[in-house]
C-alpha positions in Angstrom: -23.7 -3.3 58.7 -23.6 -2.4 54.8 -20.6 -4.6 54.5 -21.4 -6.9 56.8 -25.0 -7.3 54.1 -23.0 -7.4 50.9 -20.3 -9.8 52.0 -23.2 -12.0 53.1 -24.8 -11.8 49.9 -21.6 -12.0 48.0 -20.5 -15.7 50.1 -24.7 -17.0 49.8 -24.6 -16.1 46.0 -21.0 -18.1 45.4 -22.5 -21.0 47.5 -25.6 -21.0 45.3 -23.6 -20.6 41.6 -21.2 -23.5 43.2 -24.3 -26.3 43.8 -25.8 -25.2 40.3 -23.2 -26.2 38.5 -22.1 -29.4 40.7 -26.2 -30.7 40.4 -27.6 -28.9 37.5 -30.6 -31.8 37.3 -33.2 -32.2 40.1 -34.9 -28.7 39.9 -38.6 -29.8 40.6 -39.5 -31.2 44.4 -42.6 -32.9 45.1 -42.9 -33.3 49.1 -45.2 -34.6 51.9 -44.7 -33.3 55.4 -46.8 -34.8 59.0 -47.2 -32.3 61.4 -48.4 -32.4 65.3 -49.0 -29.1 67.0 -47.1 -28.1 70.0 -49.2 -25.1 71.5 -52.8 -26.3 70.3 -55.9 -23.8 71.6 -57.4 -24.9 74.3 -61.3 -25.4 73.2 -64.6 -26.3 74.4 -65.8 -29.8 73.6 -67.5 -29.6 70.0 -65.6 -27.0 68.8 -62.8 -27.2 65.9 -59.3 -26.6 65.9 -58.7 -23.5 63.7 -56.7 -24.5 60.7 -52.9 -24.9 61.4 -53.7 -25.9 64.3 -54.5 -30.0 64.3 -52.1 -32.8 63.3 -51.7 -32.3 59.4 -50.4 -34.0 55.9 -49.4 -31.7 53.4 -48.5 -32.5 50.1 -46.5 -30.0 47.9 -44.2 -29.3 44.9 -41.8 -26.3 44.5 -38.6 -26.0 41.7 -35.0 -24.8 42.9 -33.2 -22.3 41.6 -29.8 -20.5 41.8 -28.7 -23.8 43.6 -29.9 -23.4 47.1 -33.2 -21.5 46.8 -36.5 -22.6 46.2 -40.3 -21.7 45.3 -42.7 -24.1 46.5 -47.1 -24.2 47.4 -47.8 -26.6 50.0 -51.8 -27.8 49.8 -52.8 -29.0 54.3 -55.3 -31.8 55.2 -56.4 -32.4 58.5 -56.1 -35.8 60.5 -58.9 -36.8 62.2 -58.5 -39.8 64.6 -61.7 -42.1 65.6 -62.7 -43.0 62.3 -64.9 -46.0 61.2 -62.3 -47.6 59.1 -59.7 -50.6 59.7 -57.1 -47.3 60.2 -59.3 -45.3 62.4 -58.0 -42.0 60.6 -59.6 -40.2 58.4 -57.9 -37.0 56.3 -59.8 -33.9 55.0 -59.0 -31.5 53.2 -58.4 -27.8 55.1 -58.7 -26.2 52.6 -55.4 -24.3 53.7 -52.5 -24.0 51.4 -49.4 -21.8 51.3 -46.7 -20.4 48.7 -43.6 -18.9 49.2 -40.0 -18.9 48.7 -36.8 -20.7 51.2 -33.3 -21.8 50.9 -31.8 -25.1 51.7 -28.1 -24.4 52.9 -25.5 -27.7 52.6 -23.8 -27.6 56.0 -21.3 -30.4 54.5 -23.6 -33.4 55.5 -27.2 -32.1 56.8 -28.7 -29.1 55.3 -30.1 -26.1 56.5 -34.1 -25.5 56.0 -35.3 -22.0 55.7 -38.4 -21.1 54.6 -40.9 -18.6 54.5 -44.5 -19.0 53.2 -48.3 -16.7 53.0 -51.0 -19.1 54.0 -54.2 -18.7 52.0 -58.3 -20.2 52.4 -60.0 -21.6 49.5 -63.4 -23.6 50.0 -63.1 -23.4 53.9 -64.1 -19.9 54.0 -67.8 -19.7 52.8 -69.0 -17.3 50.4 -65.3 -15.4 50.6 -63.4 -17.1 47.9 -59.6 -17.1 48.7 -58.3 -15.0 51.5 -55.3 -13.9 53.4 -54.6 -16.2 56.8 -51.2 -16.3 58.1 -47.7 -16.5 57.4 -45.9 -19.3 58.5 -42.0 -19.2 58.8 -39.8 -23.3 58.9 -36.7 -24.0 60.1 -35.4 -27.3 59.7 -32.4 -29.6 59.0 -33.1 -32.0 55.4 -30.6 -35.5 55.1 -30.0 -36.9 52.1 -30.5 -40.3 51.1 -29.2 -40.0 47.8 -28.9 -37.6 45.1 -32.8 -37.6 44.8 -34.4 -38.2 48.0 -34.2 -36.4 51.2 -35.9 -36.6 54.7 -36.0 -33.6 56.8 -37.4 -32.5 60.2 -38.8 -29.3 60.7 -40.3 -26.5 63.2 -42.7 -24.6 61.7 -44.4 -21.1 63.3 -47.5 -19.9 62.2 -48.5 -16.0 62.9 -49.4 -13.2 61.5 -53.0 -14.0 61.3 -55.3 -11.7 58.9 -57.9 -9.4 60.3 -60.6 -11.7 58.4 -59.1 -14.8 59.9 -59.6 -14.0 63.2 -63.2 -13.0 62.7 -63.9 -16.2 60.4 -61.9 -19.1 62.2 -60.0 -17.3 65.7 -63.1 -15.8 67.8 -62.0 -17.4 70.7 -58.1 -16.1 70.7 -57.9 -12.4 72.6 -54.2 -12.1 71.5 -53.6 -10.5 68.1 -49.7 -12.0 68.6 -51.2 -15.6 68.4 -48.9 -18.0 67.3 -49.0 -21.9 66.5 -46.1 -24.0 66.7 -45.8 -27.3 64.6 -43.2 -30.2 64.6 -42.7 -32.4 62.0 -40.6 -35.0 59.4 -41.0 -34.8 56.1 -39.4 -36.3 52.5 -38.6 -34.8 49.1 -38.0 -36.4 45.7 -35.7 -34.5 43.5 -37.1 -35.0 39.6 
C-alpha cells in the first residue's frame, strides 16, 4: 500500500510539473456555478430551506498551482422564484461561503474535477459571527473552450454538518449523517 501511495504521488507530481511548464500563464480563476438540489428536506409550508440546500449561484475565484491543483473560496446566493420583477427571480445572499483546495486532472480532452472545501456562516448566523457548517466534497468533469475558458458540470455533496449548525439552521433533521446532494454547470476564466 506504501508503494502503491508513493508511485501515485510520484506519477500525480510528474503530471502536475508537465502542465506547469506547458501553461505557465492562467494561474487566477474567477468562476460562477448554478446549482439545483437533488435530495432537498422535506418542510412545512413557511419554513426555509437550510443553506445548501435551495437552488444556488455562486461566484468564486481560486489560483492554480503546481499545474493541476488549485485553492479557491466560493461566496453562495440563494434563488428565490416568484419575485415581483420582469424575471420573477430574485438572488440573496446566504451568507454561505466555502474555501478549500482540489485538483483538475487532464484526461486528454475533458478533465477531471476534484474538490474538497469547509463551508463557513457570516451574517446569516445572528449574534455568532463566522462559524463552522459543513464540508462539501465536488466531483465533476471541466471542457475547455479555449486556453482560457472552461465549462464544467459538477456533483457536489454536502455533509459533515457542525454541532452549532444543526442547532442554528437543521432542528428539523434527526440524522447526524445528513447529507445534501447538488447538480450543477458551471464556467471558469483563466486570467
Amino acid at each position: 500500500m506504501r508503494k502503491l501511495s508513493i508511485v501515485s504521488l510520484v506519477v500525480l507530481f510528474a503530471v502536475g510539473a508537465q502542465s506547469v511548464w506547458a501553461d505557465a500563464s492562467g494561474r487566477v480563476m474567477v468562476t460562477a456555478e448554478f446549482g439545483i438540489p437533488l435530495n432537498p428536506p422535506v418542510i412545512d409550508e413557511g419554513e426555509a430551506l437550510p443553506p445548501g440546500a435551495a437552488d444556488t449561484v455562486s461566484i468564486g475565484a481560486g489560483y492554480r498551482f503546481w499545474g493541476i491543483f488549485h485553492g479557491s473560496i466560493h461566496l453562495y446566493n440563494e434563488i428565490i422564484y416568484g419575485a415581483a420583477n420582469p424575471v420573477g427571480i430574485t438572488i440573496r445572499p446566504m451568507g454561505l461561503f466555502s474555501g478549500g483546495i482540489g485538483m483538475e486532472i487532464p484526461l486528454g480532452g475533458p478533465n477531471l474535477i476534484l474538490d474538497s472545501q469547509w463551508l463557513f456562516t457570516g451574517p446569516s448566523a445572528p449574534n455568532r459571527g463566522v462559524m463552522s457548517y459543513a464540508r462539501q466534497s465536488k466531483i465533476g468533469v471541466s471542457f475547455t473552450l479555449n486556453q482560457s475558458w472552461r465549462v464544467h458540470v459538477f456533483s457536489r455533496t454536502i455533509r459533515n454538518f457542525s454541532d452549532l449548525a444543526q442547532a442554528e439552521f437543521l432542528p428539523f433533521l434527526d440524522d447526524p449523517n445528513t447529507r445534501f446532494t447538488t447538480i450543477g454547470i458551471g464556467t471558469s476564466l483563466r486570467l
